[in-house]
OpenMM code with the backbone's topology and positions (N, CA, C; nanometers):
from openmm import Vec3, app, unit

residues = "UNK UNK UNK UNK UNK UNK UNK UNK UNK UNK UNK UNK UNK UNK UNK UNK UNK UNK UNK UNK UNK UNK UNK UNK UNK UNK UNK UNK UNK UNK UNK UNK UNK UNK UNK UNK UNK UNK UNK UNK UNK UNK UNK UNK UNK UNK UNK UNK UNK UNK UNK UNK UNK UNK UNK UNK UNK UNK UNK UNK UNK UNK UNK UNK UNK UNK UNK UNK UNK UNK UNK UNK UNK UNK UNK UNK UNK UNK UNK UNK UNK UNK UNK UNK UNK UNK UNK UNK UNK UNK UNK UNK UNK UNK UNK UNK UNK UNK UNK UNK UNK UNK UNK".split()
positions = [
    Vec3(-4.7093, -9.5754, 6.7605),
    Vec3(-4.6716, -9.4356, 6.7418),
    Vec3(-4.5331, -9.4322, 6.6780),
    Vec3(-4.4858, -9.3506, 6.5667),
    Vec3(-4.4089, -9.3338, 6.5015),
    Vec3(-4.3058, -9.2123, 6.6057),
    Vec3(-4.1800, -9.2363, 6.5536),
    Vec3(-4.0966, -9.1201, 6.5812),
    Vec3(-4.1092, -8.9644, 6.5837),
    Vec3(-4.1660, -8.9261, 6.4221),
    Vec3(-4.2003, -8.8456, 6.4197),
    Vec3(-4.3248, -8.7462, 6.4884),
    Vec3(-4.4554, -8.8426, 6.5422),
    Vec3(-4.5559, -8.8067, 6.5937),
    Vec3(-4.4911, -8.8167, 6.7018),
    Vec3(-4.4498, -8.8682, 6.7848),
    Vec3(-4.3710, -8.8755, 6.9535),
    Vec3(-4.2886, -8.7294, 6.9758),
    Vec3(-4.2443, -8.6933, 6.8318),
    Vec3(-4.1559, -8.5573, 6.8846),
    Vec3(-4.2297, -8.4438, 6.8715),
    Vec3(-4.3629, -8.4779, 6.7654),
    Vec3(-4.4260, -8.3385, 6.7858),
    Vec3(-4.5386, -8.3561, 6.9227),
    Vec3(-4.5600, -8.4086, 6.9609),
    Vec3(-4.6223, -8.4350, 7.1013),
    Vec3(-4.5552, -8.3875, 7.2174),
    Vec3(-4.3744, -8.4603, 7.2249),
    Vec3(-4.3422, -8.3660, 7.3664),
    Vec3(-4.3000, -8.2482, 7.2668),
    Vec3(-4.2970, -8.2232, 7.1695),
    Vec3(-4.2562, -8.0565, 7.1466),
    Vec3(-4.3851, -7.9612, 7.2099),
    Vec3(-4.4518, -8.0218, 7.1315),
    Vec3(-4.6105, -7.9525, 7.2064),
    Vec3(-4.5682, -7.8939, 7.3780),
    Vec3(-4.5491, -7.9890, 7.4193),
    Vec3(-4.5683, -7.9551, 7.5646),
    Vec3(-4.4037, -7.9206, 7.6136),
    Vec3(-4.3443, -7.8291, 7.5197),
    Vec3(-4.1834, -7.8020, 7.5808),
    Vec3(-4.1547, -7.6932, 7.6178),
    Vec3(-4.3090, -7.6656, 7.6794),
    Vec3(-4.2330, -7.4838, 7.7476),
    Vec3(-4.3135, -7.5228, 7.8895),
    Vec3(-4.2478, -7.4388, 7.9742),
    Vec3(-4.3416, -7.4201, 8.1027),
    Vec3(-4.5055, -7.3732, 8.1005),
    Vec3(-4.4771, -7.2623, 8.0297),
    Vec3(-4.6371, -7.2698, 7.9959),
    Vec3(-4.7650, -7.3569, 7.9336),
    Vec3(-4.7479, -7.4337, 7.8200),
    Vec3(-4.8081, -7.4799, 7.7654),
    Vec3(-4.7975, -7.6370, 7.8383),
    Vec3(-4.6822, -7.6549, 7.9297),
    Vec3(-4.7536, -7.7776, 8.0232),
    Vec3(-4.7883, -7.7059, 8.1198),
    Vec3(-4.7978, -7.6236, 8.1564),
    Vec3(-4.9179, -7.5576, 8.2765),
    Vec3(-5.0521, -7.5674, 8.2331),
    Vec3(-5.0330, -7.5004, 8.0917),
    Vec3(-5.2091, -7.4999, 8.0088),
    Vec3(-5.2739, -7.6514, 8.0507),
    Vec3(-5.1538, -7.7685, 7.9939),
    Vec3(-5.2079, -7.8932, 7.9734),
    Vec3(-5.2480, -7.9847, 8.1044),
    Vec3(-5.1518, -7.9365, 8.2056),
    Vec3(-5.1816, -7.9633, 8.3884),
    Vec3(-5.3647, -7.9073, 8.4098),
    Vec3(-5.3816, -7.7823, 8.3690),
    Vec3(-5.4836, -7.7451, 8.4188),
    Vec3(-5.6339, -7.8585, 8.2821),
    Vec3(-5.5468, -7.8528, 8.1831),
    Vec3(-5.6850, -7.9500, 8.0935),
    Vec3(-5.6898, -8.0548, 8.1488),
    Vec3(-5.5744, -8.1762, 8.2264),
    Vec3(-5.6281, -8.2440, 8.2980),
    Vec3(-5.6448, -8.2378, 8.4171),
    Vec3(-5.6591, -8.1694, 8.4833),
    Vec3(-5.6896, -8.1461, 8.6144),
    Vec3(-5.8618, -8.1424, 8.6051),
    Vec3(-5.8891, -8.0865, 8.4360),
    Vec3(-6.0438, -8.0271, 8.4329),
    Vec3(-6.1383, -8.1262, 8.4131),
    Vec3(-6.0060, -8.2548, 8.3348),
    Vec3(-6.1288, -8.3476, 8.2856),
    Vec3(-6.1677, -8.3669, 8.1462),
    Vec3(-6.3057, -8.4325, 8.1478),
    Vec3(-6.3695, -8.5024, 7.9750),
    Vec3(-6.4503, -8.3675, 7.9601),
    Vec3(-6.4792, -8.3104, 8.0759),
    Vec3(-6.5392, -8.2024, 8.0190),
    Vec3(-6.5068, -8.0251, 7.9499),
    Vec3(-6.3321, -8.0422, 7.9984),
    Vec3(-6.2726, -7.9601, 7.9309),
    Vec3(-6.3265, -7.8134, 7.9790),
    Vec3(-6.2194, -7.6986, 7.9439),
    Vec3(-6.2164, -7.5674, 7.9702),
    Vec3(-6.2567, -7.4655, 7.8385),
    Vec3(-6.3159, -7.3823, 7.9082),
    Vec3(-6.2759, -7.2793, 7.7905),
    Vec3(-6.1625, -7.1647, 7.7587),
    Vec3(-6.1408, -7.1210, 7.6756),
    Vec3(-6.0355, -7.0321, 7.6618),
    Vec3(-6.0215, -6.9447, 7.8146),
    Vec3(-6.1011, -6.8703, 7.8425),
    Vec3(-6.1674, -6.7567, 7.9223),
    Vec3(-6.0974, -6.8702, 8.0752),
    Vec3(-6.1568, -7.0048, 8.0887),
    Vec3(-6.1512, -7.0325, 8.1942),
    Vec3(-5.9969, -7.0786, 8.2116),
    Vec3(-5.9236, -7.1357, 8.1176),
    Vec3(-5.8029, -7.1244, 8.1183),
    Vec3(-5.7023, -7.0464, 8.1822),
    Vec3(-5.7394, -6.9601, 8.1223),
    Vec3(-5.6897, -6.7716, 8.1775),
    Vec3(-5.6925, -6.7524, 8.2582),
    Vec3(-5.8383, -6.7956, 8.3287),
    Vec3(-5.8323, -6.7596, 8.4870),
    Vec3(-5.7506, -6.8469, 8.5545),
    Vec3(-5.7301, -6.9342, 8.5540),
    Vec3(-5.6639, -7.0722, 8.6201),
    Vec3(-5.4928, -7.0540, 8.5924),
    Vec3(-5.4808, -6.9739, 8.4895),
    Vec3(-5.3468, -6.9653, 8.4700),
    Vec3(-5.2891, -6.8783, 8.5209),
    Vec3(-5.3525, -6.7399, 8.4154),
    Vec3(-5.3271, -6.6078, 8.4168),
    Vec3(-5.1853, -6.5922, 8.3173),
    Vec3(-5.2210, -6.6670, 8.1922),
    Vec3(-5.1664, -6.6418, 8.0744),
    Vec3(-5.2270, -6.5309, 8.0066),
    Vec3(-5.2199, -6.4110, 7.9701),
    Vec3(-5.2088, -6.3376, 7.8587),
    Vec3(-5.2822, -6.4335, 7.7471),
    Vec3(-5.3900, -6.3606, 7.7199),
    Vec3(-5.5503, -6.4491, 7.5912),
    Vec3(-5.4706, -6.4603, 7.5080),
    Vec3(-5.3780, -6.3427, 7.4592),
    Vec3(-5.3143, -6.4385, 7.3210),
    Vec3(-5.2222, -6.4730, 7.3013),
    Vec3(-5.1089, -6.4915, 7.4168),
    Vec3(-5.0542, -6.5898, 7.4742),
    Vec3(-5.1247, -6.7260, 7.4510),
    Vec3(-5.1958, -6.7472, 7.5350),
    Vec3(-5.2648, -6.8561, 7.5349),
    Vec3(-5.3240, -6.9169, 7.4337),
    Vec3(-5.3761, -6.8543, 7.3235),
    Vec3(-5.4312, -6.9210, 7.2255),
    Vec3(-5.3356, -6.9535, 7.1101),
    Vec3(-5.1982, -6.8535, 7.0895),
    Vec3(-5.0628, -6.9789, 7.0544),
    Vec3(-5.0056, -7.1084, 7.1408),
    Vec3(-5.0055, -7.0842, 7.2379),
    Vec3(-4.9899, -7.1747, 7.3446),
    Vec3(-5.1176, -7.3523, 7.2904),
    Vec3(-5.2086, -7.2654, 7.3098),
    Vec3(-5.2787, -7.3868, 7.2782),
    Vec3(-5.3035, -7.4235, 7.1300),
    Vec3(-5.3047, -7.3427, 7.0443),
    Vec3(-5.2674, -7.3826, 6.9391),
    Vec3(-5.1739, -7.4719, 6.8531),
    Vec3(-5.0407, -7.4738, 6.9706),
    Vec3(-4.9532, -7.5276, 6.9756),
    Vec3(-4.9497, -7.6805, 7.0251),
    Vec3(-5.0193, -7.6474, 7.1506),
    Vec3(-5.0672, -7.8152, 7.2288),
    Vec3(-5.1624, -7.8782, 7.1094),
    Vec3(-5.2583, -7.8205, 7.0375),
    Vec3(-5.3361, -7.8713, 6.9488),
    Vec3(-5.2443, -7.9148, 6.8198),
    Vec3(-5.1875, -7.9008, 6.7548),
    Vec3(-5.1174, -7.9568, 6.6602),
    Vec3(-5.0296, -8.0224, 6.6658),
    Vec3(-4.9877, -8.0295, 6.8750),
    Vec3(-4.8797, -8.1676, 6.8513),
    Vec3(-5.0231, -8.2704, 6.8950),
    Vec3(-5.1155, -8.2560, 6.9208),
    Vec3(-5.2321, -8.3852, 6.9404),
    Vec3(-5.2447, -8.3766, 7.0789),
    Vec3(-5.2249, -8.2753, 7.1839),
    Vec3(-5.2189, -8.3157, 7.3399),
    Vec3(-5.3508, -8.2553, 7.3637),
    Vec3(-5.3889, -8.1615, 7.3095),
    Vec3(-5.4855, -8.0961, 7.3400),
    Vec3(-5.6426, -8.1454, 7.2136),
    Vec3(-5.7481, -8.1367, 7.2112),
    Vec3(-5.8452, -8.1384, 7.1273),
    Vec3(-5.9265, -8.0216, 7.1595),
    Vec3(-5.9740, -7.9609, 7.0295),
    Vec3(-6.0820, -7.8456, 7.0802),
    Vec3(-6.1801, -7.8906, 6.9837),
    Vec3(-6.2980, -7.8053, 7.0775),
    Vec3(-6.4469, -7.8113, 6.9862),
    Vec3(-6.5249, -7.7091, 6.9903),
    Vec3(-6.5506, -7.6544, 6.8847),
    Vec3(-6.6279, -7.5285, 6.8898),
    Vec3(-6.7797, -7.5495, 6.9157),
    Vec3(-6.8208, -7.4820, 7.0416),
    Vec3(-6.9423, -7.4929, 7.0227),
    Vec3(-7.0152, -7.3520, 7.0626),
    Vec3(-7.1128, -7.3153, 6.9440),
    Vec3(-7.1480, -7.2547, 6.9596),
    Vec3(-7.0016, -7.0870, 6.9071),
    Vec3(-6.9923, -7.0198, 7.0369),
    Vec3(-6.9045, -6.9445, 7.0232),
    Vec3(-6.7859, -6.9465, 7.0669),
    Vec3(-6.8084, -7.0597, 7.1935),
    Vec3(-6.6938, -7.0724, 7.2458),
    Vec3(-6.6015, -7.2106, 7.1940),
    Vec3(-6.4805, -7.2477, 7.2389),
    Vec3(-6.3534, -7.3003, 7.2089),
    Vec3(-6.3488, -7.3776, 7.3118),
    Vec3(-6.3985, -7.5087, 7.3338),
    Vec3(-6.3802, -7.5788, 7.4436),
    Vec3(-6.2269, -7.6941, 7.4082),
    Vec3(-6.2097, -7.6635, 7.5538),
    Vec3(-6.0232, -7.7354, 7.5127),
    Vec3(-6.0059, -7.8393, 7.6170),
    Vec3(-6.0124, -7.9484, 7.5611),
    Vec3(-5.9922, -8.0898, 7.6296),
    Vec3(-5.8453, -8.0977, 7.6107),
    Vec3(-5.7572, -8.1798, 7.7313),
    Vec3(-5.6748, -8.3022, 7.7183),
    Vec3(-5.6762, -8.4231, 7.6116),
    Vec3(-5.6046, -8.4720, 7.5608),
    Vec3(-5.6347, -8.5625, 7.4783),
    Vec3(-5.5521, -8.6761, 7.5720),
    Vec3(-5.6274, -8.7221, 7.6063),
    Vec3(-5.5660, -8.8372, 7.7128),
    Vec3(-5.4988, -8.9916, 7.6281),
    Vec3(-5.6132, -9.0194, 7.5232),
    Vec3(-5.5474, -9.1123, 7.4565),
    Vec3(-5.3791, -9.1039, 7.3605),
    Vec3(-5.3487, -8.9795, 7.3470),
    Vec3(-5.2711, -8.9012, 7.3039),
    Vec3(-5.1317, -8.9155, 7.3796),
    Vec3(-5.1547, -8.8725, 7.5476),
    Vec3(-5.1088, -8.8771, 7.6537),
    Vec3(-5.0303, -8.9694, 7.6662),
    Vec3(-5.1418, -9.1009, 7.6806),
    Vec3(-5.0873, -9.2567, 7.7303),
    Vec3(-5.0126, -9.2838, 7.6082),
    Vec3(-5.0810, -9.2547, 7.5032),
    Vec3(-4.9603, -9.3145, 7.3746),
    Vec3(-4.8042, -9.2745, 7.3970),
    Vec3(-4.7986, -9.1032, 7.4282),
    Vec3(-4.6660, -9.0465, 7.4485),
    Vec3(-4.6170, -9.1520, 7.5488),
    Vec3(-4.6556, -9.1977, 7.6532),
    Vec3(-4.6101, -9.2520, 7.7819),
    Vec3(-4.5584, -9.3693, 7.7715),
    Vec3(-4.6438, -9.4308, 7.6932),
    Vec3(-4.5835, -9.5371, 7.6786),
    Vec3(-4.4952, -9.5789, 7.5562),
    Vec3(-4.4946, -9.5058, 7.4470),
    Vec3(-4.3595, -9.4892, 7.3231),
    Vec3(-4.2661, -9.4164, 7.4423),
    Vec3(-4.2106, -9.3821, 7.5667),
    Vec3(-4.1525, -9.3121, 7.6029),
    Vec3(-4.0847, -9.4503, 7.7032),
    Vec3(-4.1927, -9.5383, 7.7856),
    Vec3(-4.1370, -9.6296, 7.8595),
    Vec3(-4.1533, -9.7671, 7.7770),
    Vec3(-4.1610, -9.7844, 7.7015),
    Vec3(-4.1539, -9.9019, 7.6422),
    Vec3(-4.0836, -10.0059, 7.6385),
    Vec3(-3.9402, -9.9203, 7.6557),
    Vec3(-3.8498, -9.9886, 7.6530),
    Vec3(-3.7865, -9.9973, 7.7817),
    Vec3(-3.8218, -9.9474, 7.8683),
    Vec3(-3.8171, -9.9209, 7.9839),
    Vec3(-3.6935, -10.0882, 8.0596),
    Vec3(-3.5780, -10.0442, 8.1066),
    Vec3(-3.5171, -10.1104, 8.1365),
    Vec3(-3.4644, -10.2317, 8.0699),
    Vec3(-3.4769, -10.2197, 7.9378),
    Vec3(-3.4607, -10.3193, 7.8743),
    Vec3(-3.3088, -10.3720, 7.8841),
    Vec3(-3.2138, -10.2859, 7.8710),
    Vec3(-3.0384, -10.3377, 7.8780),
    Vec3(-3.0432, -10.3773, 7.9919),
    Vec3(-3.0948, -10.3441, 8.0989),
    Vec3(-3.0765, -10.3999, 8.2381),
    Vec3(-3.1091, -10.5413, 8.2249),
    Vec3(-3.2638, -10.5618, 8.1982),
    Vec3(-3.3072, -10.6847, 8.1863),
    Vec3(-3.2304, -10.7901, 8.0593),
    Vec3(-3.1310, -10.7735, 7.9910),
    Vec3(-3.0712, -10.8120, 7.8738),
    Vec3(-2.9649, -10.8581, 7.9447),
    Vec3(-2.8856, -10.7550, 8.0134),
    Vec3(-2.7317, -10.7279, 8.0564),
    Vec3(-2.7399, -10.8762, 8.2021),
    Vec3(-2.8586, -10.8656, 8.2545),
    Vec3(-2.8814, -10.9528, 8.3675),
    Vec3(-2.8638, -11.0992, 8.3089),
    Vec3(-2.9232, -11.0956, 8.1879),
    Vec3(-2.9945, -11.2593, 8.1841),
    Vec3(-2.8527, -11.2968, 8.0480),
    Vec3(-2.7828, -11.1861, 7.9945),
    Vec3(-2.6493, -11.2431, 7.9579),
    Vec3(-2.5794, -11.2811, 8.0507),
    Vec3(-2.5665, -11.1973, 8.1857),
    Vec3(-2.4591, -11.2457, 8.3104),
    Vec3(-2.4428, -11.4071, 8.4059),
    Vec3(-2.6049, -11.4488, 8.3627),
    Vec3(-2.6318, -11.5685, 8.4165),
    Vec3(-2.5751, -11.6623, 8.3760),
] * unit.nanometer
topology = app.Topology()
chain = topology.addChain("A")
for resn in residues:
    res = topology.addResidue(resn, chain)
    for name in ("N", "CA", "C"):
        topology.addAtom(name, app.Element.getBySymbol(name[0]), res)
């Protein structure tokens, strides 16, 4: 994962709301919500919510699929772990550096 994709990912998710949206897509699963059921679970304002997720969708956190009429809105989990781990990667690294210079 590049720099640039890492910042539009946590931008995606940099309001309270739209990581509430994204709490409740994984809370839901592979099988994902619909707009409607969102709403209920939230009680975001519909078009609220569909900038909101519009938003999660173009940093990559969210995936939708139209079927039919409705807007089904998954988590993008592979998405997720990527953020997580471009985030800990480096995870303690001066510590582990700073230690094994001191020896």
């Amino acid at each position: 994962m590049v720099w640039e994709e890492a910042a539009q990912g946590f931008a995606a998710m940099g309001s309270e709301a739209r990581l509430k949206v994204l709490k409740v897509l994984v809370r839901a699963g592979a099988p994902g919500l619909s707009v409607g059921e969102i709403q209920a679970r939230t009680g975001i304002a519909p078009s609220t919510l569909a900038h909101h997720l519009r938003f999660l969708a173009a940093g990559g956190v969210v995936l939708q699929e139209k079927i039919g009429r409705t807007v089904i809105n998954r988590a993008s989990y592979d998405a997720l772990e990527e953020l997580a781990q471009f985030i800990l990667s480096e995870c303690c690294a001066d510590i582990t550096g700073k230690v094994a210079n001191d020896g």
